[in-house]
N, C-alpha and C positions, 0 to 999 in steps of 0.2 A: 620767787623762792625756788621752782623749779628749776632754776640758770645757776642760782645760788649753789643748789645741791650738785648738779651736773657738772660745774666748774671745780667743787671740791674732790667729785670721785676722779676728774679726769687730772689734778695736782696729783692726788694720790698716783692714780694709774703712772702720771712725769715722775713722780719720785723716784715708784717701782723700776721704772727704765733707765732714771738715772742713776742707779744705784748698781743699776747693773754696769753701766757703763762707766761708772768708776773703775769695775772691774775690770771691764773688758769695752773701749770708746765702739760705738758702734757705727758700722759705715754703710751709709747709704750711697746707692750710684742710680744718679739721677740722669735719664736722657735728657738731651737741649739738642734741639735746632732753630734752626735763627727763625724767630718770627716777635722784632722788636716795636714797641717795649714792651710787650709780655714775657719773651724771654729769650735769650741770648746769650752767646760765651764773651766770658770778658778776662782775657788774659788767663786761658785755662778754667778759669771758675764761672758756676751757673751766675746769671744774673738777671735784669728785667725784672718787672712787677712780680713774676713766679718765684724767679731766683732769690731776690733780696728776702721775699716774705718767707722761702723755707730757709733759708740761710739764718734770720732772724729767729726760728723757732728750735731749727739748730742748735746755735748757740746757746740755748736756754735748755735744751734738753739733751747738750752733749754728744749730739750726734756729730759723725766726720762725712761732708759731703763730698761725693767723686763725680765729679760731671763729666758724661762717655757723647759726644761730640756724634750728634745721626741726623740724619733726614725723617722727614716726619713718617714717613713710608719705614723707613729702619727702623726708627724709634718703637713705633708698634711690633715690628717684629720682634726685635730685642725684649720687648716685655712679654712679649709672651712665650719666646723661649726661656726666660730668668736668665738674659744677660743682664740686664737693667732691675731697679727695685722700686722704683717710681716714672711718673711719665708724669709733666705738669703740663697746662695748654691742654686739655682734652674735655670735649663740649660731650656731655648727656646725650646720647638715643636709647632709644629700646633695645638695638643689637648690641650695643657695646654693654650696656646695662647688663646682658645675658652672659658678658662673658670674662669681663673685667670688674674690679674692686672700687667703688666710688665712697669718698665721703659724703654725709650729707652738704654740709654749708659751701656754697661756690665758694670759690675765690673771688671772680672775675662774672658782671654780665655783658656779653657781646651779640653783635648782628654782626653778620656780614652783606658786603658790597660790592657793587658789581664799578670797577675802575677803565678808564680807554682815552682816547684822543679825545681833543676837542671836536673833531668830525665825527664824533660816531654819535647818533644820533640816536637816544634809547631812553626811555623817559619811562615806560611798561614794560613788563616782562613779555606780552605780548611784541614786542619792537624787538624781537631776540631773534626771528626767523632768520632763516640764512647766516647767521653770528657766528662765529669763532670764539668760544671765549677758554681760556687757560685753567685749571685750578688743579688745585692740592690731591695728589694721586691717593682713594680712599679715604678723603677728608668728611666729612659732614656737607661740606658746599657741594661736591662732588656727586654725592646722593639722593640732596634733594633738588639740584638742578637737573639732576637724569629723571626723579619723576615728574616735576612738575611741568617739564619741557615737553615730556612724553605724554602726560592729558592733555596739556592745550596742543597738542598735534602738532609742535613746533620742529622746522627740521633746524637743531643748534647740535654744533661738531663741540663734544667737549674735549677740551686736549690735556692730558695729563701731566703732571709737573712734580717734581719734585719737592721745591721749598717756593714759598711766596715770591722771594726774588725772580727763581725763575722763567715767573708766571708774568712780571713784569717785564722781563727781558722779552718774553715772547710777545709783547704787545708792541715793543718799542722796535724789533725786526718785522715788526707783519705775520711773527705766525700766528698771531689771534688777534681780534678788534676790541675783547676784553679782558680781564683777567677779577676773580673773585678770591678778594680777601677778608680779612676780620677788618673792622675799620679803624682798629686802632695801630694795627699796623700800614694796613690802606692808606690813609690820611696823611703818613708823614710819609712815606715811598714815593704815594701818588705827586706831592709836592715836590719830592727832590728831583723826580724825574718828569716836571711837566707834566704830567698827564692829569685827568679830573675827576672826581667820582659821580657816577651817574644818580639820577634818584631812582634805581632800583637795589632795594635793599630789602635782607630777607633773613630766613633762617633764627632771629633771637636766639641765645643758647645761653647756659650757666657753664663758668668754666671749671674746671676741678683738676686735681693730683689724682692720678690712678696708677694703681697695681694690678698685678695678673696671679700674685703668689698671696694662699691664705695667711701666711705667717707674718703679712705685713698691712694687715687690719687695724692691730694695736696702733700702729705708727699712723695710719690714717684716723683713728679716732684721736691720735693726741692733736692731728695740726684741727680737726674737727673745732675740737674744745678752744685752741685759739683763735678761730675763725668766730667763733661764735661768744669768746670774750672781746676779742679786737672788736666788732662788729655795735658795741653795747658804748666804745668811747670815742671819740673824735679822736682825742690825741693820739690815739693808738698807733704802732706800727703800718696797721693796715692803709690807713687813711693818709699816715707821710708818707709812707711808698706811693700811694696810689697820685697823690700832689707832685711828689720828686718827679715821676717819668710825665706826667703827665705837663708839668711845668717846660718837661725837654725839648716841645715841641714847638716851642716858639715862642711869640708877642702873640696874644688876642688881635684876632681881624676883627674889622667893623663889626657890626651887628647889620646884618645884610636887611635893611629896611625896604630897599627895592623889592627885594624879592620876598618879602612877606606880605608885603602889598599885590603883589603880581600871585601870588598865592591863592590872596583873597582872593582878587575877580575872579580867578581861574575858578575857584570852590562858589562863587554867586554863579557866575554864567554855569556851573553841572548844575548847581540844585534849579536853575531857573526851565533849563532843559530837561533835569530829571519830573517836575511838575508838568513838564508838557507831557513827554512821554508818557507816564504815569495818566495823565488825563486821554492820553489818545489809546493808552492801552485798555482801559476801562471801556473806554468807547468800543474798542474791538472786540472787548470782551464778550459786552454784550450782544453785539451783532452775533459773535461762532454760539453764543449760548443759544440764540433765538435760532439761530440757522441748525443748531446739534436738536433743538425743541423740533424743529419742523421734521427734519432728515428721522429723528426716532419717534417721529408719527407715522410717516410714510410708512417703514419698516417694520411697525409694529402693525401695522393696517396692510400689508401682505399677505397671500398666503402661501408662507415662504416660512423655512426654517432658515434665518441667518445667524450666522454665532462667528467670532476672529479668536484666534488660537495663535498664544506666540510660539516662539522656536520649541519651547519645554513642551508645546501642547498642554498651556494652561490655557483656557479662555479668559480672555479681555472685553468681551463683548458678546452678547447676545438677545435676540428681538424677546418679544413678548409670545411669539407661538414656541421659542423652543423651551422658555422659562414654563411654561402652562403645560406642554409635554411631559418635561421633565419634575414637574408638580416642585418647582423654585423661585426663587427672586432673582431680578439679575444680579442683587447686592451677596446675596447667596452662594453665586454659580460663576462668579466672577474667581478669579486665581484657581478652580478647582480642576482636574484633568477628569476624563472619561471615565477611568475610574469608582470615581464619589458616584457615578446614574446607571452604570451598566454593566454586566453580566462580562467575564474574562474572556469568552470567545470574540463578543462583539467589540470588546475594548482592543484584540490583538486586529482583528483586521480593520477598524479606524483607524486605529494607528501606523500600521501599514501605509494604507494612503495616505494620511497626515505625511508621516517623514515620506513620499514622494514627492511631496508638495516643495516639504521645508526645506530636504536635501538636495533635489534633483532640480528646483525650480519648475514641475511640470501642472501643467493643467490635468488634472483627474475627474476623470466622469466615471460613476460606478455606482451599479443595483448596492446599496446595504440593510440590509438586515439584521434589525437593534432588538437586542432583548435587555429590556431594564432591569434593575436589582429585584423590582416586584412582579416579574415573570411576562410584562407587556410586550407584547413582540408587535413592530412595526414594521413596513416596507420604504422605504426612501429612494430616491434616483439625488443623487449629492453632485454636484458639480464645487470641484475648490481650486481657487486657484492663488498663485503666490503674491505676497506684498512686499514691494520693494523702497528701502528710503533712497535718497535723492544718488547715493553711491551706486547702487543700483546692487546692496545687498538687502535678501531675503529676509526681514525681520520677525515675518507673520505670515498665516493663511487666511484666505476668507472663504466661507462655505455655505453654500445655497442649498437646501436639503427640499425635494418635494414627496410628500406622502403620497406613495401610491400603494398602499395598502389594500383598499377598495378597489383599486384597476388589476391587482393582480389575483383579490378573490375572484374576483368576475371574471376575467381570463380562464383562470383553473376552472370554474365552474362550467361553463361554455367546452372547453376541452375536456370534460368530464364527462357531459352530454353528449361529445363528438365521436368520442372516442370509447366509451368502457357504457357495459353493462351497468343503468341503475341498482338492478338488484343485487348483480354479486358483485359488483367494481373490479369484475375484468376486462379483458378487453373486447371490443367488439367486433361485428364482419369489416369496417371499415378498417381500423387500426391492423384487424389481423390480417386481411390482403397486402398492408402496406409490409409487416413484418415479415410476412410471409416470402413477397418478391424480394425483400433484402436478404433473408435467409437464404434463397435458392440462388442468388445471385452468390454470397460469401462463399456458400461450398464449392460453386464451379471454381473459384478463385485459390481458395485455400486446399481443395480435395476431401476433407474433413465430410462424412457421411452426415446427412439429418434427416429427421422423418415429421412425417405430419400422423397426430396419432387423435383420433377420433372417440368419445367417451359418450355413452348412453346408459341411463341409469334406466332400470326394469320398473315396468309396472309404476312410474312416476303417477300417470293421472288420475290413480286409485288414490294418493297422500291430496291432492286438491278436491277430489269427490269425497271423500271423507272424510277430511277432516277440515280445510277449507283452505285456500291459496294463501291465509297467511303461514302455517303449516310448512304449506309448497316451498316461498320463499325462504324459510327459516331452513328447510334442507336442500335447496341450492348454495344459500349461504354457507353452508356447514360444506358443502361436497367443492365448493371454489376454495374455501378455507386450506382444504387437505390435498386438493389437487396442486393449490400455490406451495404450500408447505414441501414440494417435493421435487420442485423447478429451479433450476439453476436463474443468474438475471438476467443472462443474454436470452436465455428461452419465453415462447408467450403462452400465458394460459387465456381463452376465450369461452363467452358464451355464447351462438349465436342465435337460440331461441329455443322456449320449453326445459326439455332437460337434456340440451346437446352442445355437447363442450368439445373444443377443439385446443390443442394443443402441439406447439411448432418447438420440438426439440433438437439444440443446431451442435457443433460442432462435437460429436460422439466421439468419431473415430476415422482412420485413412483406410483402415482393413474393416472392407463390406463385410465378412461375416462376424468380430467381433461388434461392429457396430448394430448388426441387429438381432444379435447375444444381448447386447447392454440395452436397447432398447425394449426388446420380450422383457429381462428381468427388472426393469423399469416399471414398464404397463403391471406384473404381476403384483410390484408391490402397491400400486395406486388401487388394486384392484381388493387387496386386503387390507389398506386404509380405509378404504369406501364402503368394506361391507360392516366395518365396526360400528357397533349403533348409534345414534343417531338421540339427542335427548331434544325433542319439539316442546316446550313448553312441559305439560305433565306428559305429554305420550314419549314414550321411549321406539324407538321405529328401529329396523333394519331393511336394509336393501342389497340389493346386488346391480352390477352395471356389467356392459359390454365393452369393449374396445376392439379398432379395427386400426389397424396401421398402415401406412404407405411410407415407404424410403425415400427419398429424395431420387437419388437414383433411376427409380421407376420412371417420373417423367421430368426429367435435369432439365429442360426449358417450357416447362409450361404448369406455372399455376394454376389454371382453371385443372387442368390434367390430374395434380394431386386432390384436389379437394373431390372431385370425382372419386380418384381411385382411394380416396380414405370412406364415403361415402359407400364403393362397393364392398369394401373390406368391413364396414360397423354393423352393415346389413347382411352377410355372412356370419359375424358375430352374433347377431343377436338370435338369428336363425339356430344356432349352434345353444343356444339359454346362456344364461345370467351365469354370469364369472368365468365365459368364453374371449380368446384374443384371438383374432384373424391378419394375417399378412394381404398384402393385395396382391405379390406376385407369388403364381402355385408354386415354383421352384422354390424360392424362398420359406414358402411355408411348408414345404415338405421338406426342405434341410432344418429348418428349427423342431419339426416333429422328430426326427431322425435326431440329433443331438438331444435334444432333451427325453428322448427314449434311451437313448446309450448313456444320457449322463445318469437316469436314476437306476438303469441294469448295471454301469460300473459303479454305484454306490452298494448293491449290494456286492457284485464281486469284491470289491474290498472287502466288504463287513464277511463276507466268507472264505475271504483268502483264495477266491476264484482264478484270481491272474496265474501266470507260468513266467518263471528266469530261464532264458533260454540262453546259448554260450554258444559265440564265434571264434572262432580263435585268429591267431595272429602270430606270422610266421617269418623269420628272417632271409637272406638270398638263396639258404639249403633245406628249404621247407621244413626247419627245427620250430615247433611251435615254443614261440618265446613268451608268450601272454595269452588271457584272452579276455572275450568286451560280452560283459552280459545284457542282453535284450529284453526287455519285457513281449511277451505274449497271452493273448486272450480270448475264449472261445467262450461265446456265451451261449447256456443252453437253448435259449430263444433266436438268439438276434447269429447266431454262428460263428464266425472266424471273423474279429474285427483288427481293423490295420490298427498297428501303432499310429500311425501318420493319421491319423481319423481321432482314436480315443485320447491321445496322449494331451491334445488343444484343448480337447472337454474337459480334461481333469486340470489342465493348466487353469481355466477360466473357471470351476467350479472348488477348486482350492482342493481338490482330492488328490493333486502330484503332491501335496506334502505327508499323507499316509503311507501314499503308494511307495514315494523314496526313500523314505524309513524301512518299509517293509524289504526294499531292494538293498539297499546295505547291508542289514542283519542278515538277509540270505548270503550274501556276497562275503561276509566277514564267517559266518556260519559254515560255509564251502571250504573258503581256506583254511580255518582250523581244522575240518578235517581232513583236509588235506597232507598239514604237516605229519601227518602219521604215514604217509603214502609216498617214498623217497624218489619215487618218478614225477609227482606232482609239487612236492611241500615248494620247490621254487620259483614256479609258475605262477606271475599276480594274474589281478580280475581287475577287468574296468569297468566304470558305472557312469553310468551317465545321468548328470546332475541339471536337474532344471534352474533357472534362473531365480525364482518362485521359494524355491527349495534350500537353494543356498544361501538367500538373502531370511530365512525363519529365525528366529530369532534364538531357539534350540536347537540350530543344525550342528554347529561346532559341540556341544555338551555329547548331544546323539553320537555322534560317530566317535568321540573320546570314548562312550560308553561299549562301542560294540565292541571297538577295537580293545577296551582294555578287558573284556567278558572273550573274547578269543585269541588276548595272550598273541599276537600276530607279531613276526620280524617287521622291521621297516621295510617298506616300498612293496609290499603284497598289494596293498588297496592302491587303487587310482581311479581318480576324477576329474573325470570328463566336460569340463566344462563349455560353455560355447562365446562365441567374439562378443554375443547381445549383451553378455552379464558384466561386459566390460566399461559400457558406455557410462553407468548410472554408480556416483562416488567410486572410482577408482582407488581412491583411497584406503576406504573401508572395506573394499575387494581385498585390497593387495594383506590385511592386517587379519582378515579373517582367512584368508591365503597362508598366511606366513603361523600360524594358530594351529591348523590343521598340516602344515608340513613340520614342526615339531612332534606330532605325533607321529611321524615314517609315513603320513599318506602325499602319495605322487600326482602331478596335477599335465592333463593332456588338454591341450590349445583344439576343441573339436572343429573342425567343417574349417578352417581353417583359410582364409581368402574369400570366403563369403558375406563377411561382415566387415564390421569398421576397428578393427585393431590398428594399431599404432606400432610402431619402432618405439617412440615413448612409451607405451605402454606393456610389450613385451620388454624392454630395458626392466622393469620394473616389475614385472611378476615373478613368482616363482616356479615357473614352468619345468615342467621334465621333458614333454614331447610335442610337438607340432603333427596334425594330421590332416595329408592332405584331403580336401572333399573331392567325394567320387565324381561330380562333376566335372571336374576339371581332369580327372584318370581318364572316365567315360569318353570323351572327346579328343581325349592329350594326342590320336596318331592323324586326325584330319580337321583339329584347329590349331593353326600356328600359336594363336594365341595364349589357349588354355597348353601347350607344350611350353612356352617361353615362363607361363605364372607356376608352372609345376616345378620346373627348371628352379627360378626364381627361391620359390619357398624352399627348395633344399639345398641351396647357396646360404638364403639366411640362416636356416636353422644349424648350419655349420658352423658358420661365423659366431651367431649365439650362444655354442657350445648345446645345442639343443638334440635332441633327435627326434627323428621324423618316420612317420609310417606313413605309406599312401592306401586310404580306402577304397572302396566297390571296386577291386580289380579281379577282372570277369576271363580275361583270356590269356592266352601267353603271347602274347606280342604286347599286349596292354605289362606284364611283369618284366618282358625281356629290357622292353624300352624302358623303363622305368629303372633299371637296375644299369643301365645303359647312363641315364642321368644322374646315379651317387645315391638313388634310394633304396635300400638295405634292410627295410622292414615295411610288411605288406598283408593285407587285411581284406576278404572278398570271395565272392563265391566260387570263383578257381581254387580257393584251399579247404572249402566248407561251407556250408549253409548255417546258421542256425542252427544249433537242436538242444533239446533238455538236458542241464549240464549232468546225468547219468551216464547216460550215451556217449560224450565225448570223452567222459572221465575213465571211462571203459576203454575206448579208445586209445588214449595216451597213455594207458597203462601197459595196453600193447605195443606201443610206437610212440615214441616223441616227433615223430617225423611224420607227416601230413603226402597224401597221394594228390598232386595235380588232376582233379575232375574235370 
């Protein structure tokens, strides 16, 4: 009833068509290329089994057919540009399905087959090796000969052809020993031209009319609907076409009785041979069963982690300790990666080794350390190495894992006894001799200062007489705790009995006195961790301790030497009571008393504005004072007349240069305002000299925006002094807090100039106003060659730079003459003035702008 129905809507749908085509005939343009008798031009018109049958639906549905003459390679193009409106002879795939218009009902079903000489010898597709065979360029034969040649590993040259013909031509010249057609063109070729078809036959396919254009759907559902009424009668067109061409091919051959006899045997002797094999394979079955039962007895009765992992790093295999490890089955743990059992650190470096195994082919032995998803952590020594099949590529790894978890507690533990204090779990005299001759060995090497620094806590064996040695041990623990807590990891902290701790702290410093600057200020802070209380169970305790220091220094090749001289220095300290530091050499300890007496006397001179700005001035070739450079000075009522060159270090290491150079700017900018009321001085700047320290604060820029904009100053009044050190550390950010500060009119002097590690790079690059020479090289300039050619030197470049230059500490006049002799034009030193309180000089210049040679 369903056919019934279907054949009625699709009359209707003919009628609608033809109805149109009363109006207007409609023309179809059918590709044809020869591939007979399916379909073929015959005197201009389509024909073949294709041809006749759309000719015949044609003519009942009024259509005009235009047959466009292509190659089957064409004809697919042609459709799918829309030169063409149909394409018949086209077999079903999946790609074509994706991209072209198919009816349901074939037309045509076909295999194709593989055609050649009676020499060619091919019975299997396997007999293909080394073959030449010819076929249809982009045909269906063409596609699934390329893959199925390409699984069985077969090397077969497929050669590309045009049309069927001339796939057979190429057999009949030698250029191929086959040629693959449909076999209903096959069959009658292969006969005209002698040749045979082989019994390799393949491909089965449904053949169909196809479109590329959606507008020609309709026209595929009407030949649909006679395909599938032709299909319902014998008589039908379908079925006399199908008889006509098929008639065309000749007289009936025998019925080839030999060879279906020869068939048989052929099919008795496989299956007689298939039961053998089959019986022999059984047999061997059970042998590799019995032999797989014994081999994973062996392996599970190891004690050994064995587990095989393929390329992906899944496991395919694993014994009975790693499944029981891993609390699994092997049926469980089989396909699963490291992942599914372990923690993301331990899975990255497994894996690591894995792919050196699977990528690089290499043998890997390596300590691992497994943390499971439920926090087990293991020790393993893993040896894996690669598996190879018969090609001799890598398929898999196999891995041998032994626990030595147990061997490496024991280890630690044994080196725990060997080495470190039971009670506090530092290190001991043995460990600390070994540290100790490597540390004194690294400083002779590197220059880097270290010291060995000695700790005694007061009055310990009152906390074990009274309250009882567990007590004791609870505040050595507590007092290791706070001495580690304040150790760098190259340094060691030791106990080596009672309450005597040593401590080896290495690479300080290359400058002996800040290196035992930072060590004093080191010791002072261990010493006010130590005295914080102490909570012993319910007693709450305080103490105080000693320290005795020794530098490396002191004795640079001898061991025994330091521990001595820390030894004499903790027994000076203690001599000295509880919260005492002692140096081992006197010098030493009398310049740390000396500094740390001047650093808290210049903490109050700050906090009282004790310092003095003293003013040099600075004069050009006619002794016209053109500038001048203000100096700090300081007399303390206790300590007397202290050198710059002394306090200036202290306040750099104590962080007090950054009060002090505030206070010196405001005076500086403070001067020059009043200045500008004073028409002999207003255009005379001031220079300042800037510490390293001071210009890298993080408010230095804001500060000097603020003075200069609170004293209203011309540009280029202020200048700053900077020196080559501030150069080394971000250059960058020099050059941008540089360039900040010269927007405000302040001018910037290159100090000491040849003493440090400046650059051509780096002068390129700054914003410099003046280069000055260091007195050094003045002092010396008339009986060192040398220090003449670098004075020389610096005021060529500063030329070239567009720079200007002054030379300082010039003390005599032959030191000026020569100097002016070599292009230098501005000059700074105690031939034009000493120092003095900018009163005095201001006095001075009020009288004269011109300076007397002293």
């Amino acid at each position: 009833m369903r056919n019934f129905w279907g054949f009625c809507l699709a009359i209707i749908a003919s009628l609608a068509v033809a109805q149109t085509a009363v109006a207007q005939p409609l023309t179809l343009r059918v590709g044809v290329y020869e591939n007979p008798p399916k379909l073929l031009l015959n005197n201009g018109q389509v024909s073949g089994i294709f041809g006749d049958l759309i000719l015949q639906i044609a003519s009942q549905e009024g259509w005009r057919i235009e047959a466009v003459p292509c190659t089957w390679n064409e004809c697919l193009q042609f459709l799918q540009r829309g030169d063409i409106d149909l394409m018949p002879d086209v077999a079903l795939n999946t790609e074509r399905d994706e991209t072209l218009l198919f009816h349901e009902t074939p037309f045509l079903h076909s295999w194709s087959q593989l055609y050649g000489k009676r020499t060619l010898k091919v019975t299997t597709l396997l007999d293909l090796d080394k073959v030449r065979i010819a076929v249809l360029e982009n045909s269906i034969q063409e596609s699934y000969l390329s893959d199925i040649t390409q699984n069985f590993g077969l090397d077969v040259t497929l050669i590309p052809v045009s049309s069927f013909d001339e796939g057979f031509q190429a057999v009949l010249t030698n250029r191929a020993e086959a040629v693959a057609a449909n076999h209903l063109y096959g069959d009658i070729k292969a006969r005209d031209l002698g040749l045979e078809p082989t019994p390799v036959m393949f491909q089965p396919a449904r053949l169909f009319v196809v479109a590329s254009q959606p507008e020609m759907q309709p026209i595929l559902n009407t030949i649909d609907v006679y395909l599938q009424t032709w299909q319902q009668d014998p008589q039908s067109p379908l079925y006399v076409t199908l008889k006509k061409w098929r008639a065309n091919i000749g007289d009936a051959e025998p019925f080839p009785w030999a060879l279906v006899i020869g068939l048989i045997s052929a099919l008795l002797l496989v299956v007689g041979v298939s039961l053998l094999l089959r019986k022999r394979i059984k047999q061997r079955t059970l042998e590799l069963v019995h032999s797989e039962l014994k081999l994973n007895t062996i392996l599970d009765s190891v004690e050994a982690y064995i587990f095989i992992k393929d390329r992906e790093l899944r496991y395919q295999y694993a014994n009975k300790k790693v499944c029981d490890y891993l609390g699994t089955t092997p049926k469980q743990i089989i396909g699963q990666t490291d992942a599914m059992f372990f923690d993301a650190e331990t899975c990255a470096h497994l894996r690591e080794n894995d792919l050196r195994v699977i990528e690089e082919g290499l043998r890997v032995s390596d300590e691992e350390d497994n943390v499971t998803k439920n926090g087990d952590i293991r020790h393993f020594l893993s040896v894996k190495i690669p598996l190879q099949d018969a090609q001799g590529k890598i398929y898999a790894l196999c891995g041998i894992s032994t626990d030595i978890t147990e061997h490496i507690h024991i280890k630690e533990s044994l080196n725990q006894l060997e080495y470190y204090d039971s009670t506090t779990g530092l290190a001991n005299r043995k460990l600390l001799l070994q540290n100790l001759e490597h540390a004194v060995t690294s400083a002779q090497r590197t220059g880097y200062e270290g010291a060995l620094v000695a700790i005694d806590l007061t009055h310990f064996t009152i906390i074990n007489e009274t309250f009882g040695h567990v007590a004791g041990d609870k505040l050595l623990q507590e007092v290791a705790q706070r001495i580690r807590a304040r150790i760098d990891e190259t340094d060691t902290a030791a106990r080596l009995g009672s309450d005597d701790f040593l401590v080896i702290l290495e690479d300080i410093s290359q400058d002996p006195d800040q290196a035992v600057m930072a060590v004093r200020n080191w010791a002072r802070e261990v010493l006010d961790s130590l005295a914080q209380p102490y909570e012993l169970g319910d007693i709450k305790h305080s103490t105080t301790a000693s320290i005795g220091i020794t530098m490396f220094s002191d004795n640079p090749d001898n061991v025994a030497g330091l521990l001595k001289s820390a030894d004499l220095a903790i027994s000076e300290a203690k001599a000295q009571g509880g919260g005492s530091i002692r140096f081992f050499n006197p010098t030493m300890q009398e310049t740390i008393s000396r500094r740390m007496l001047i650093e808290s006397a210049l903490r109050r001179a700050v906090q009282h504005q004790e310092l003095e700005v003293y003013l040099q001035p600075q004069v050009n070739e006619h002794g016209e004072v053109i500038a001048g450079e203000l100096l700090l000075r300081w007399t303390d009522p206790d300590l007397g007349a202290i050198c710059p060159a002394e306090f200036i270090p202290i306040a750099e290491a104590s962080g007090l240069i950054i009060p002090i150079g505030t206070w010196v700017i405001e005076q500086a900018c403070r001067t020059l305002r009043d200045w500008q009321q004073i028409d002999a001085l207003k255009h005379i700047p001031l220079a300042v000299n800037i510490s390293p320290h001071q210009f890298r604060h993080g408010g230095f820029v804001a500060q000097v925006e603020h003075c200069l904009r609170e004293a209203h100053l011309p540009e280029g009044l202020l200048e700053l002094e900077i020196t080559e050190g501030m150069l080394i550390d971000n250059i960058d950010a020099t050059v941008k807090r540089m360039c900040k500060l010269g927007d405000l009119g302040v001018r910037f002097s290159l100090d000491d100039f040849g003493t440090g590690y400046a650059s051509l790079a780096y002068l390129k690059k700054l914003p410099l106003y003046q280069l000055k020479i260091d007195q050094s090289f003045v002092r010396d300039m008339l009986s060192d060659a040398n220090d003449e050619v670098i004075t020389k030197t610096i005021i060529g470049l500063a030329e070239n730079l567009n720079f200007s230059v002054i030379a300082e500490g010039v003390e005599t006049v032959k030191q000026l003459e020569h100097l002016k002799v070599l292009g230098c034009k501005k000059f700074q030193g105690y031939l034009f003035g000493k120092p003095a309180p900018i009163i005095e000089w201001q006095q001075r210049l009020m009288a004269s702008s011109t300076v007397t040679i002293e």
